[in-house]
Backbone as a chain_set.jsonl record, in Angstrom:
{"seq": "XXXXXXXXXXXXXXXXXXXXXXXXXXXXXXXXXXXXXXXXXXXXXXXXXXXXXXXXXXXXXXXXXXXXXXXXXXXXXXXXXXX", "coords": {"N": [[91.833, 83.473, 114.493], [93.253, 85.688, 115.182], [92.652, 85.728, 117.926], [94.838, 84.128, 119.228], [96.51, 84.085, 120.949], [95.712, 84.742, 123.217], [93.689, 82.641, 123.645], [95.787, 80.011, 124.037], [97.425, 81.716, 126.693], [94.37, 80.736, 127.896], [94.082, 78.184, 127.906], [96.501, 76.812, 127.994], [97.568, 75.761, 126.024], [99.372, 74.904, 122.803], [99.392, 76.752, 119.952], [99.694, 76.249, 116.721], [100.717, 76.834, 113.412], [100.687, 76.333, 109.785], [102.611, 76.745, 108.03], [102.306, 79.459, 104.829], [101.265, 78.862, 101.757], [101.436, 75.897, 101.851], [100.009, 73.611, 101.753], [100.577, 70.473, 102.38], [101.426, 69.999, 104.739], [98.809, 70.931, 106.312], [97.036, 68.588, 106.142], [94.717, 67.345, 107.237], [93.224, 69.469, 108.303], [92.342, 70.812, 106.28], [90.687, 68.544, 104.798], [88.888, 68.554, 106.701], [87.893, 71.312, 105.872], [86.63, 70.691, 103.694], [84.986, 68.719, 104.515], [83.359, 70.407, 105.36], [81.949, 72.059, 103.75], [79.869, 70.668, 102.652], [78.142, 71.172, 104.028], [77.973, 73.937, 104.261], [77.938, 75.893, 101.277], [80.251, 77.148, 99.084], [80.142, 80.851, 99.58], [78.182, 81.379, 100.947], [77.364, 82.019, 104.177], [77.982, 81.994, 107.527], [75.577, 83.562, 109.163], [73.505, 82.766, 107.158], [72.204, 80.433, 108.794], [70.423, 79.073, 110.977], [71.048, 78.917, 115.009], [69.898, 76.365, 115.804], [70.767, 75.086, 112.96], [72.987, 75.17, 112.819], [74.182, 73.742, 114.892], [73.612, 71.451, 114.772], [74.881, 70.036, 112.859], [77.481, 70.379, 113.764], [77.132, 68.726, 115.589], [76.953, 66.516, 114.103], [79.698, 66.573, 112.464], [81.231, 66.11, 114.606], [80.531, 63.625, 115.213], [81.289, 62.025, 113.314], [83.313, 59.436, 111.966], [86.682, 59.231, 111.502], [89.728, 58.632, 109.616], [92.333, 59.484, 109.901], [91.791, 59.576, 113.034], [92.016, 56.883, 113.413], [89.642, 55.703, 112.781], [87.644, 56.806, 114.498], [85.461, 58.961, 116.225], [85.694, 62.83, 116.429], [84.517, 63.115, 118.913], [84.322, 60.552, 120.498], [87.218, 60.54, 120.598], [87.659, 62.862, 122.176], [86.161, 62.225, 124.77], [87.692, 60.092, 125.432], [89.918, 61.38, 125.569], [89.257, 62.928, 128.044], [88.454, 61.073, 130.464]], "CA": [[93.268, 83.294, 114.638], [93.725, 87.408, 115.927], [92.874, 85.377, 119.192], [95.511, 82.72, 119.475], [97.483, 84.127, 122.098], [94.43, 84.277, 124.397], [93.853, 81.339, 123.654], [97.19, 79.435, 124.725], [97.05, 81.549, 127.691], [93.642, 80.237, 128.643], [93.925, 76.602, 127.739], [97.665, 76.234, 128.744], [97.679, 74.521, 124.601], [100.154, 75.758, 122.169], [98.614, 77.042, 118.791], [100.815, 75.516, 115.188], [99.935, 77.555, 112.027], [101.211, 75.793, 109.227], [102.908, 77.819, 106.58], [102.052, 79.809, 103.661], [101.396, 77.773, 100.53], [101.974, 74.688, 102.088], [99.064, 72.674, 102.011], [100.705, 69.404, 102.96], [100.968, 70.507, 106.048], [97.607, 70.99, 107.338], [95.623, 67.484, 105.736], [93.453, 66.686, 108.219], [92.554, 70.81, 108.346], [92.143, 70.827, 104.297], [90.057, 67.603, 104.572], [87.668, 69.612, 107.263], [87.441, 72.193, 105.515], [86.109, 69.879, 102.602], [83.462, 68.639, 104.894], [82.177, 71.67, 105.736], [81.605, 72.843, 102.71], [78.857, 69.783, 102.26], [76.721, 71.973, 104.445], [78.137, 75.571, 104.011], [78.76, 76.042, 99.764], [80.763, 78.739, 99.075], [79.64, 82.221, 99.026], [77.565, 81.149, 101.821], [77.511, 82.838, 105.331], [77.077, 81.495, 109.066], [74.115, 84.59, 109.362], [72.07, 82.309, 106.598], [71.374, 79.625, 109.369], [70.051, 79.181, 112.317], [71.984, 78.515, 115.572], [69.721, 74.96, 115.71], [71.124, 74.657, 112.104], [74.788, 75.097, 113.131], [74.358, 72.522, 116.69], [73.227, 69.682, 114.014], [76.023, 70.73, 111.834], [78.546, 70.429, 114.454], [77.109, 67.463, 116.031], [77.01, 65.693, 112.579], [80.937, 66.006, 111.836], [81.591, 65.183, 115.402], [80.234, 62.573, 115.583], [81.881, 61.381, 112.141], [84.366, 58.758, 112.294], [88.07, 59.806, 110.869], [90.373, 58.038, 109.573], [93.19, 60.243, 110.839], [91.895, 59.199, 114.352], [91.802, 55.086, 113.559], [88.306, 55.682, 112.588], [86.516, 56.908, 115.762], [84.959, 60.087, 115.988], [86.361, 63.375, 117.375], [83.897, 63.07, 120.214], [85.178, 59.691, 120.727], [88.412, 60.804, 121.063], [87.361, 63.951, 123.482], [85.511, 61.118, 125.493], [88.832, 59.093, 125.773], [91.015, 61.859, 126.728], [89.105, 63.727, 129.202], [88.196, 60.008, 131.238]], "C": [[93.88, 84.497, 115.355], [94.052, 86.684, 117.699], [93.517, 84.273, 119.893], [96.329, 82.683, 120.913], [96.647, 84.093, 123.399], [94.275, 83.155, 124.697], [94.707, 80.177, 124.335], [96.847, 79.908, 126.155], [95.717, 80.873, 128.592], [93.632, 78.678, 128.777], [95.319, 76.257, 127.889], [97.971, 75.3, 127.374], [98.381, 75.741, 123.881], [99.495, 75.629, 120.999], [99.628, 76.723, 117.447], [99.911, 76.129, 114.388], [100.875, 76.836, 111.173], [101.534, 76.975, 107.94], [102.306, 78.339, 105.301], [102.061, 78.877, 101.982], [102.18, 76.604, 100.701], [100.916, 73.293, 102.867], [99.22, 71.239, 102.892], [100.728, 69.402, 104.227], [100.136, 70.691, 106.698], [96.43, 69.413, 106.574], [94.917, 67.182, 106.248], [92.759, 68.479, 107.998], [91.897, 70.689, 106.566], [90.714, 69.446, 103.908], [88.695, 67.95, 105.427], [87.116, 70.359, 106.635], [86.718, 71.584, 104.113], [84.77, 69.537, 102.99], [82.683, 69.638, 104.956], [81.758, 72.164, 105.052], [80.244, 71.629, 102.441], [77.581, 70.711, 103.374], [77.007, 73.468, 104.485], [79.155, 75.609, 102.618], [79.222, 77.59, 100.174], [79.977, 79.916, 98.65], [78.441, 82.443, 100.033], [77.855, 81.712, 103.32], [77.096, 82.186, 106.784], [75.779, 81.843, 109.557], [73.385, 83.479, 108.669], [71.5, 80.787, 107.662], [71.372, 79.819, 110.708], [70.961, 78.761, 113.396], [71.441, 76.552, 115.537], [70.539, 74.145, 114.641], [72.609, 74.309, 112.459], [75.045, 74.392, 114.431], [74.516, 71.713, 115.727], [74.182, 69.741, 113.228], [76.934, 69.918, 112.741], [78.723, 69.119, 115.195], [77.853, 66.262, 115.073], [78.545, 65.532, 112.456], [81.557, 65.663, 113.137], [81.296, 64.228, 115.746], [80.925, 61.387, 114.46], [82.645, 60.487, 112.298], [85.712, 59.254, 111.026], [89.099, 58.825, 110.769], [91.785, 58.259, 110.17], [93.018, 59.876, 112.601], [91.466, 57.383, 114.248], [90.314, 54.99, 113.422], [87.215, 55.581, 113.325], [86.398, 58.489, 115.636], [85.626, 61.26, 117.104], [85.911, 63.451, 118.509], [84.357, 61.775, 120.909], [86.172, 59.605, 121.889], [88.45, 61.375, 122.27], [87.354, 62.965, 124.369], [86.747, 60.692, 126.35], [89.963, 59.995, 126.591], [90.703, 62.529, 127.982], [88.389, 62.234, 130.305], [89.275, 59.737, 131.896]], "O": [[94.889, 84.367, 116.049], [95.016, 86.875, 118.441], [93.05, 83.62, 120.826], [96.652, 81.76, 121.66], [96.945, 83.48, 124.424], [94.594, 82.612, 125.754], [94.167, 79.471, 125.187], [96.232, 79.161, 126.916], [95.887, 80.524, 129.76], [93.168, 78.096, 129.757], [95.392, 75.029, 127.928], [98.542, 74.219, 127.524], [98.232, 76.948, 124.07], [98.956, 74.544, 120.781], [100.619, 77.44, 117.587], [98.685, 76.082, 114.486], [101.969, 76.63, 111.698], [100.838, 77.723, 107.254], [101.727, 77.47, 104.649], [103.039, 78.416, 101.395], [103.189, 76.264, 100.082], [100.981, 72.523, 103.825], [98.437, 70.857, 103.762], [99.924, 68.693, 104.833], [100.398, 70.687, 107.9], [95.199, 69.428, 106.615], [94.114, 66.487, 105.626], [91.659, 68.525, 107.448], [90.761, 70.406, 106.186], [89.976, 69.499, 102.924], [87.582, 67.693, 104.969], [85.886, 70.347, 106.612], [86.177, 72.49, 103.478], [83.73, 69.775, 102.376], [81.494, 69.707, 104.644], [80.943, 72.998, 105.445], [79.455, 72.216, 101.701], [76.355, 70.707, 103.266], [76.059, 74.189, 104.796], [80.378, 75.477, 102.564], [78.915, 78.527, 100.912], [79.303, 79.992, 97.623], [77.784, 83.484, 100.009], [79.076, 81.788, 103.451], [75.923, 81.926, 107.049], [74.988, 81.092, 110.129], [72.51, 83.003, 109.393], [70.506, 80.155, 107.304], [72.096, 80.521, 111.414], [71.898, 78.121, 112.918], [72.24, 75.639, 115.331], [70.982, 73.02, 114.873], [73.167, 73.22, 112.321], [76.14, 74.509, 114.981], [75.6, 71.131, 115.689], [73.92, 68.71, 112.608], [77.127, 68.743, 112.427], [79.769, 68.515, 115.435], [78.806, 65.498, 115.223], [78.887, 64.356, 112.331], [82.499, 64.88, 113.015], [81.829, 63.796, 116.768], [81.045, 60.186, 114.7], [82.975, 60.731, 113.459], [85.484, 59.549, 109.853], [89.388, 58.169, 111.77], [92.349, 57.386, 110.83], [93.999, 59.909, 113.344], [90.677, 56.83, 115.014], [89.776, 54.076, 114.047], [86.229, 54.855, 113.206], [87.208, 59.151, 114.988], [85.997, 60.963, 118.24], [86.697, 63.842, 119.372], [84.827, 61.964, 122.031], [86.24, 59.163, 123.037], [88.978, 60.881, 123.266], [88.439, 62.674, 124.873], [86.87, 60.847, 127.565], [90.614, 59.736, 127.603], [91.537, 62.731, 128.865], [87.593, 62.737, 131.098], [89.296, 58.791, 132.684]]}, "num_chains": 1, "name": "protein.A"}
């Protein structure tokens, strides 16, 4: 997050932080961060796996289907907007 403003400037995308103790606000983030925990428990570290481990990882919840996106996957989506 230190690098948000980089960010914006490089991708020309504006960055939304959702407030302090205000969960409702981020549900789709809160519901990520739920998945991810099915392959990184807490107390757990990125160092304990491999980078192969963390591709199949990454593949795996993109490829997920979401209900938040009408139940197609965020690759999907990518797919759809960059065509």
């Amino acid at each position: 997050m230190m690098g948000h403003r980089a960010f914006t400037v490089a991708t020309k995308m504006t960055v939304y932080f959702c407030d302090p103790q205000s969960p409702w606000q981020c549900g789709t983030n809160e519901n990520t961060n739920g998945l991810l925990r099915q392959y990184f428990p807490k107390g757990s570290g990125l160092s304990d796996y491999s980078q192969t481990d963390l591709d199949r990882f990454a593949a795996k919840l993109n490829h997920r289907p979401r209900k938040t996106l009408g139940f197609c996957s965020p690759a999907d989506k990518l797919t759809e907007v960059l065509s």
